[in-house]
N, C-alpha and C positions, 0 to 999 in steps of 0.2 A: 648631472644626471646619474654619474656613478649613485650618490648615495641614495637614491629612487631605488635603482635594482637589486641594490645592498638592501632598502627598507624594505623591499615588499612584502606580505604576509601570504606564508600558505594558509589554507583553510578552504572549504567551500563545499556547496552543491541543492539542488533544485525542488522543486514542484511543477506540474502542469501536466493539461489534461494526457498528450502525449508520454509525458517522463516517468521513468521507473526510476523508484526510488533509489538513489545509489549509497553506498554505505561507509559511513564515517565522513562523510562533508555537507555542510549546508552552504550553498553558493548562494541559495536567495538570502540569505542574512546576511550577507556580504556584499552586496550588489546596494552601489549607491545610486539615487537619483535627485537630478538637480536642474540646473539650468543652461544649455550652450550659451556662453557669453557673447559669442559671437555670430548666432542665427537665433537666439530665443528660441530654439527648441528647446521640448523635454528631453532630458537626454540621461539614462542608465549608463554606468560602468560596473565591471567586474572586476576592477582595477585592486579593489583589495585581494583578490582572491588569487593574484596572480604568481606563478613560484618561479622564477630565475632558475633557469637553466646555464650551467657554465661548460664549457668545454675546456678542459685541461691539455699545457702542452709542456716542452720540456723547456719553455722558458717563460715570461709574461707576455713577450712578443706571440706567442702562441696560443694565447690563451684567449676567449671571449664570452661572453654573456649575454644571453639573449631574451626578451622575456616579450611575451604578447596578451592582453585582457581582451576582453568583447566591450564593444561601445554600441548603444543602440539608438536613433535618436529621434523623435516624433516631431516634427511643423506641428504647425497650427490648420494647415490643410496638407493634403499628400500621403504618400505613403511613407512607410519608417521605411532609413537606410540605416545597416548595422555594418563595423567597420570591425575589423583586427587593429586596434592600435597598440604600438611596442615602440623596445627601444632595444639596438644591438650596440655591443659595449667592445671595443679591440686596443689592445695595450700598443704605443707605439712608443719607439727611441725618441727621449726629448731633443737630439739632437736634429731628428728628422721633423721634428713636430711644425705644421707651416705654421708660418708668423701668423697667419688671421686664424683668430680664435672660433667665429661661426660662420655659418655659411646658410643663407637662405634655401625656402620649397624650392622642390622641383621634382619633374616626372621624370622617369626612367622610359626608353621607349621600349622596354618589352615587358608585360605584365609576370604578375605575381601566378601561381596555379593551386588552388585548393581544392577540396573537394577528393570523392571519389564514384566517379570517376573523375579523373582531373579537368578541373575548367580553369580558364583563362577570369584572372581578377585583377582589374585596378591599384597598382601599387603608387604609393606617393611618400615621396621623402618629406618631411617637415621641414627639416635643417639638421644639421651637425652642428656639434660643440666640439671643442678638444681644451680640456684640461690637465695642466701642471700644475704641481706645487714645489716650490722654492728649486731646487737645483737636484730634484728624483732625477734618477735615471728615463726612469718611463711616468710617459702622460696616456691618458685614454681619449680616446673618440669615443661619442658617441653619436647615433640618428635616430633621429625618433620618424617613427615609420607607421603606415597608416595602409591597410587593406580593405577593398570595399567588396565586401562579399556582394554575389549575383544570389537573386531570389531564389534561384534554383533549388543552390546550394545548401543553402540557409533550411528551403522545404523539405530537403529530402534528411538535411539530418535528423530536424527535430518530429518529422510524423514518420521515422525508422529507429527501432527501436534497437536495432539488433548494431546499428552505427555507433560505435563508441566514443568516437572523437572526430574531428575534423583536420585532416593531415595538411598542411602550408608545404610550399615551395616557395622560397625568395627569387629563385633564379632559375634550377627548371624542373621539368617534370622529373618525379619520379624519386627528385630526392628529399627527402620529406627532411624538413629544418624546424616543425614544430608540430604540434597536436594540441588542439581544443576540446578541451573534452565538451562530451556534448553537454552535458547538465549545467555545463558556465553558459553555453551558448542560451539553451532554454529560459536561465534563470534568469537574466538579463531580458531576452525579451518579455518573458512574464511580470517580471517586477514595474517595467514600462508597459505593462498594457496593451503590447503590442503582438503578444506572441499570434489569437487570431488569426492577423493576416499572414503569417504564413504555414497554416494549419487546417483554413479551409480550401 
């Protein structure tokens, strides 16, 4: 998964009847749409458009990477649910590295908080990986991580114009661990068809 957050591409930004134009990125030319493999839904990502954030420390053990896109995903009946999916990246001693290399889903029992004001979201781990090569000193972990934003949310950023981004908590309130800018979020549900419902 390292080299995903190593590939990403910045670039981006939007249209829609809410969005003001914002300057120097085009997000809906960026925003792909395709198929969930695994519900047949239609499903939009902003995945290319997403830029890896690193946090530097005074070793590699201190160091991590975190990056999050917008998913949005439409049934064949039902309303769209739009997600925060990412992937956080932390260097660890291969000596500490556990012998099992992945590790299945699972829920955390205290939610995610986005939003401003802060609301309470849905966090789910995918699974972890941890990766070495030959005799490094350090291996990375990674998890790939999935947020399900509440309608609220999602309403109040994209019919506000004056909201620039949508601030994340992994753990708790107050401390903001990432920003979506809003024009990724719009352009995604625009490109899906979906923006609409949460606009009237």
């Amino acid at each position: 998964m390292r080299h995903l957050l190593a590939a990403i591409l910045c670039l981006a930004l939007p249209t829609a009847a809410t969005a003001q134009p914002a300057k120097g990125k085009d997000y809906l030319s960026l925003v792909e749409v395709g198929t969930d493999p695994d519900t047949g839904a239609r499903k939009a990502s902003s995945v290319n458009a997403a830029e890896v954030k690193e946090k530097r420390g005074y070793s590699p053990g201190a160091e991590s990477a975190l990056v999050f896109w917008v998913e949005a995903r439409k049934p064949e009946s039902g309303p769209a649910q739009v997600i925060l999916a990412g992937e956080r990246l932390r260097y660890i001693v291969s000596s500490e590295a556990p012998k099992q290399k992945e590790f299945g889903p699972w829920d955390p029992p205290e939610p995610a908080y986005v939003g401003s004001p802060w609301q309470d979201a849905d966090i789910r781990y995918r699974g972890s990986r941890v990766e070495c090569i030959s005799d490094a000193f350090w291996c990375w972990q990674t998890w790939s991580i999935e947020i399900v934003l509440p309608d609220a949310a999602i309403r109040s950023m994209v019919t506000n114009p004056k909201k620039k981004d949508l601030p994340v908590s992994l753990s708790k309130r107050r401390r903001v661990e990432w920003r979506t800018p809003r024009e990724e979020l719009i352009a995604t549900l625009d490109k899906l068809g979906v923006l609409a419902e949460f606009t009237q």
